[in-house]
C-alpha positions as CSV (number, residue, x, y, z in Angstrom):
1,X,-116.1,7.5,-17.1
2,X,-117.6,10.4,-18.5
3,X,-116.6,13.7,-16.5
4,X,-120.5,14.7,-16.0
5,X,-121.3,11.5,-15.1
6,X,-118.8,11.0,-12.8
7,X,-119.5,14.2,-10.9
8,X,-122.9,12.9,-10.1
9,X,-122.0,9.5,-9.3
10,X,-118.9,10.0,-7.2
11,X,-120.7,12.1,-4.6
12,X,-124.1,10.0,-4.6
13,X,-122.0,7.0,-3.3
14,X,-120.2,9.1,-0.6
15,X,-123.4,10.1,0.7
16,X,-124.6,6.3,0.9
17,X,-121.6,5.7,2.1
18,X,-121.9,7.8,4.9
19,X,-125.3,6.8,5.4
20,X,-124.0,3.4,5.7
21,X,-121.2,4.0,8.3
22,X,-124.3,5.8,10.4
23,X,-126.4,2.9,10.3
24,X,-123.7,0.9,11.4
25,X,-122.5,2.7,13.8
26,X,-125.9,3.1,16.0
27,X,-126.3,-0.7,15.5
28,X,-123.2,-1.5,16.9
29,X,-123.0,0.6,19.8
30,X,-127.1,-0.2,20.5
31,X,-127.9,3.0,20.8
32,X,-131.8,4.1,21.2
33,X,-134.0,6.2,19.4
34,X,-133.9,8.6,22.5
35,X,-130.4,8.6,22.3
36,X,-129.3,8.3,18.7
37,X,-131.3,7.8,15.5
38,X,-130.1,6.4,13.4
39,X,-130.8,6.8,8.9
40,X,-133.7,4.3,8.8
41,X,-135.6,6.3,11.6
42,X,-135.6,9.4,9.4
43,X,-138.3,8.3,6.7
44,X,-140.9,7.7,9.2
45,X,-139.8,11.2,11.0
46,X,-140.2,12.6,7.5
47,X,-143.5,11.3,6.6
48,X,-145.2,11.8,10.0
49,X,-144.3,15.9,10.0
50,X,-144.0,16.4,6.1
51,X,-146.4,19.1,6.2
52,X,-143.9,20.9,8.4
53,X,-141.0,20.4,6.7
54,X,-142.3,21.7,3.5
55,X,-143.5,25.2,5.5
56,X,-140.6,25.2,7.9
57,X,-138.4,24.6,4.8
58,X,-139.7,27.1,3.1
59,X,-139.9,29.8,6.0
60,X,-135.5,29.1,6.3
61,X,-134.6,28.8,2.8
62,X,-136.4,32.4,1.5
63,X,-135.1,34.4,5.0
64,X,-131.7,32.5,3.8
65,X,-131.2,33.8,0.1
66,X,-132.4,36.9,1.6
67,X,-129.5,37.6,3.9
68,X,-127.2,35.6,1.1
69,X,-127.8,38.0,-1.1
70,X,-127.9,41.2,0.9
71,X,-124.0,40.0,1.8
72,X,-122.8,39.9,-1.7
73,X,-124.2,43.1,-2.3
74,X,-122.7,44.5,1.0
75,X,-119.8,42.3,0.7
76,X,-118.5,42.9,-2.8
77,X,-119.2,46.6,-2.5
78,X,-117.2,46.7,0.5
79,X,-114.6,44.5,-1.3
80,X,-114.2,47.2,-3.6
81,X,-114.1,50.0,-1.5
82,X,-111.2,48.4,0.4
83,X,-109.7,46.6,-3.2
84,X,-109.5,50.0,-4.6
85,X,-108.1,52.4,-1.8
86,X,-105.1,50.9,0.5
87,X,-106.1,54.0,2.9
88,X,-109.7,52.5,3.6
89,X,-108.1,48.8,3.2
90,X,-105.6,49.3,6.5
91,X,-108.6,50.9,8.4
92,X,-111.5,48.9,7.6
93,X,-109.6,45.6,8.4
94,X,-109.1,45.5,11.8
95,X,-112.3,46.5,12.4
96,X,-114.3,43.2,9.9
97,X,-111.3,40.8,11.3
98,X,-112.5,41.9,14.7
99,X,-116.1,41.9,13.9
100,X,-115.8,38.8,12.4
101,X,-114.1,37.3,15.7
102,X,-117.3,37.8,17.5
103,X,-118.9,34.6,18.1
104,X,-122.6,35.1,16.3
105,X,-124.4,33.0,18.7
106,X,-123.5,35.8,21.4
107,X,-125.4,38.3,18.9
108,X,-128.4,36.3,18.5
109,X,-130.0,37.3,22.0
110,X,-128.8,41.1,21.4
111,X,-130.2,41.2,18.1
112,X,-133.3,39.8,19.0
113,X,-133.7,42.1,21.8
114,X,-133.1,45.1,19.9
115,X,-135.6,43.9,17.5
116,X,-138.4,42.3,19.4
117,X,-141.3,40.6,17.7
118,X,-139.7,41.3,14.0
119,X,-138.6,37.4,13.7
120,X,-138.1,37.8,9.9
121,X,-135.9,41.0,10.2
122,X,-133.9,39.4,12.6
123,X,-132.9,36.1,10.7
124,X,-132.4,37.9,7.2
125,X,-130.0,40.2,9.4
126,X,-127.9,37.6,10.8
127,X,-127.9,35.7,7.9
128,X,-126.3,38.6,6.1
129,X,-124.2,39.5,8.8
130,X,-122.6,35.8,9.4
131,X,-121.4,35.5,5.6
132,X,-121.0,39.1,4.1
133,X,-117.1,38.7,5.7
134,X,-115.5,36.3,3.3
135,X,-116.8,38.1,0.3
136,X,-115.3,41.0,1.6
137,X,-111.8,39.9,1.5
138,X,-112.3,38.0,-1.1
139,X,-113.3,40.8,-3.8
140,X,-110.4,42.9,-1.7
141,X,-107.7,40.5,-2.2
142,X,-108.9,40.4,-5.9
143,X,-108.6,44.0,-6.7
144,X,-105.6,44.6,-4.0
145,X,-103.5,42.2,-6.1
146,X,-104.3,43.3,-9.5
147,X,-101.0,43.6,-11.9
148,X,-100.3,46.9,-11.9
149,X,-98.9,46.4,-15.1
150,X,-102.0,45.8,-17.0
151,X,-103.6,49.0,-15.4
152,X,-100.6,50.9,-16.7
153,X,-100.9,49.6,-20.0
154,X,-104.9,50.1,-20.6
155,X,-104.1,53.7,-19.0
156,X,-101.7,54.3,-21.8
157,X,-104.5,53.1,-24.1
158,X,-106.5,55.8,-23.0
159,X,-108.8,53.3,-20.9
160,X,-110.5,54.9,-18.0
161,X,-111.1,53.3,-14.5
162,X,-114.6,52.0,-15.1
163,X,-113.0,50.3,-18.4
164,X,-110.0,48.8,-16.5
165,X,-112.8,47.6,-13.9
166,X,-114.9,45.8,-16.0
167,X,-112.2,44.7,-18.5
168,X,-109.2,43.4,-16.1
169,X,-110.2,43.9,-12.1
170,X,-114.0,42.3,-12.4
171,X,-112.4,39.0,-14.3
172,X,-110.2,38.6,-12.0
173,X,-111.9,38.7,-9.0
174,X,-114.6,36.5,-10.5
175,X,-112.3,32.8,-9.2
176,X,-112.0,34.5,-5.5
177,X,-115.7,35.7,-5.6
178,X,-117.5,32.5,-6.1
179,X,-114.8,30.6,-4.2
180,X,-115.9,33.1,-1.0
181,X,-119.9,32.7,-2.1
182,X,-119.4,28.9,-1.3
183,X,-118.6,29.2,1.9
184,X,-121.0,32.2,2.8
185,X,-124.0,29.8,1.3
186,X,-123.2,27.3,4.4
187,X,-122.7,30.2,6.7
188,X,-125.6,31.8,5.5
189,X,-127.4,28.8,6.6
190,X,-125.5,28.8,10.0
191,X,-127.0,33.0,10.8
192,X,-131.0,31.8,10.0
193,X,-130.9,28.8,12.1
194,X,-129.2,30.3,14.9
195,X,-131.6,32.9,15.3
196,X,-134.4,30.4,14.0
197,X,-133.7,28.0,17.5
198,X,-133.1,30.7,19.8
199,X,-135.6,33.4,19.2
200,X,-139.2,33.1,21.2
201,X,-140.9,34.1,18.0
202,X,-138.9,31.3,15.7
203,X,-139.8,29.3,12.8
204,X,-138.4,27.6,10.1
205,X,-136.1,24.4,10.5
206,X,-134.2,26.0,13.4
207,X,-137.9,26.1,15.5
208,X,-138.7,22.4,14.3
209,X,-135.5,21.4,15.2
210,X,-135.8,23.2,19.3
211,X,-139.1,21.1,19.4
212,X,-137.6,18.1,18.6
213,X,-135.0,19.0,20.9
214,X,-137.8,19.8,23.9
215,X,-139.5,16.7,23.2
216,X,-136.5,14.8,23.0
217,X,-137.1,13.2,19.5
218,X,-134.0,12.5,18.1
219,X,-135.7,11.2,14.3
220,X,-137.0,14.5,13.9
221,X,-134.1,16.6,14.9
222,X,-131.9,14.5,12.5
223,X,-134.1,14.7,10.1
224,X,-134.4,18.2,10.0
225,X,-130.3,18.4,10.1
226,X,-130.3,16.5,6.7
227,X,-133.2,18.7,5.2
228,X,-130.5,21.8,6.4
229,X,-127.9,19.1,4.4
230,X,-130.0,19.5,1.7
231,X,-130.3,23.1,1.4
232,X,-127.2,24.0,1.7
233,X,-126.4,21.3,-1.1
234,X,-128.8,22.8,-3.6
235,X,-127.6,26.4,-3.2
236,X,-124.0,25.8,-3.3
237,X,-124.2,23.9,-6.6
238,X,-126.2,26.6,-7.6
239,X,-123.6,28.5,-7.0
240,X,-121.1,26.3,-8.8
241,X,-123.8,26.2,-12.1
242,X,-123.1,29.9,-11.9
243,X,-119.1,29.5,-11.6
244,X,-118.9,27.5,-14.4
245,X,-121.1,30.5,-16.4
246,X,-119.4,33.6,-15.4
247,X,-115.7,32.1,-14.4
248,X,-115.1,28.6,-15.8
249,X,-112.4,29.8,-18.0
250,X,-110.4,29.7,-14.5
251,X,-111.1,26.1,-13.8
252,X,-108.3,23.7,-14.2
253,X,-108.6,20.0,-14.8
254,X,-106.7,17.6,-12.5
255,X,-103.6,16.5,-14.3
């Protein structure tokens, strides 16, 4: 089977699949709508609040790339800060592994606080600040462990730093960047719909998903957990399509 083809095909059939084992599952356990819903309750749930979705969907997704974006900005500057300089490596780690550690659900209420009323704000900020972390290390971890051999070498050339940067470090780092911007896209997606469900002011997915939650309609909250799905799907192979551009001379086929 043709690679291309088979990288659409293989995952389409995991996905009904899974849908499958669902279906199954709240059949043979009898569960009830109020209590589980099950895949064919989601179409109906769909149709009836389609209107919704669409804004909702659109409300999560921009605040989403928003903070995405802010992080690999943040993230791969501070990557290189702490790549370049051992010095600011030693003390600026304790203080993002520490950071990090911080459950972000426990921020939501303190950020919302500090920020009353400014509901956009407030989900583009923890958006940003849930995934800027692995791209952090990752651009770090890049750099940090650059031969030193080739910098000695291009030195010798006459190369400056910018040149060895662009030439040896940024190439390099490229496989660990995009490997860390896969998981930030998911938790990314985790920051907006925290704030999203617990903020007064919330809207987006997160808010459709807390009404479906108050009015105890399971369709609709599983329906807008596979919309979520579904995001999160489009941007990371986004991010893959933009892998295979910039780095896919580091990808290695499966022996």
């Amino acid at each position: 089977m043709n690679k291309h083809i088979r990288a659409f095909v293989v995952p389409v059939i995991a996905v009904v699949v899974f849908l499958a084992f669902w279906e199954w599952l709240v059949w043979f356990n009898g569960w009830p709508r109020f209590k589980m819903a099950a895949p064919s309750d989601l179409p109906p749930a769909f149709e009836r609040h389609w209107p919704l979705f669409l804004s909702m969907g659109w409300q999560t997704l921009w605040r989403t790339v928003v903070g995405l974006l802010l992080a690999v900005l943040f993230g791969t500057l501070l990557g290189m800060i702490m790549g370049f300089s051992r010095t600011m490596r030693d003390a600026l780690y304790p203080l993002l592994v520490g950071f990090n550690a911080i459950p972000k659900a426990t921020v939501v209420p303190i950020v919302a606080l500090m920020f009353v009323g400014q509901h956009d704000f407030n989900t583009v900020l923890l958006a940003f600040m849930i995934s800027f972390f692995p791209i952090a290390v990752s651009v770090s971890i890049g750099l940090s462990t650059l031969e030193p051999e080739y910098r000695d070498i291009l030195r010798s050339l006459g190369a400056s730093q910018a040149t060895i940067f662009w030439k040896i470090a940024l190439p390099k780092t490229l496989p660990e960047f995009f490997g860390a911007l896969k998981v930030a896209v998911t938790l990314a997606f985790i920051g907006t719909n925290l704030m999203e469900i617990v903020s007064p002011h919330g809207r987006g997915l997160g808010a459709l998903f807390d009404s479906g939650r108050t009015n105890s309609d399971f369709p609709l909250m599983f329906a807008v957990l596979i919309a979520l799905a579904f995001l999160g799907i489009v941007l990371y192979y986004i991010v893959v399509a933009l892998e295979k551009i910039f780095a896919g001379w580091a990808e290695r086929s499966p022996g």
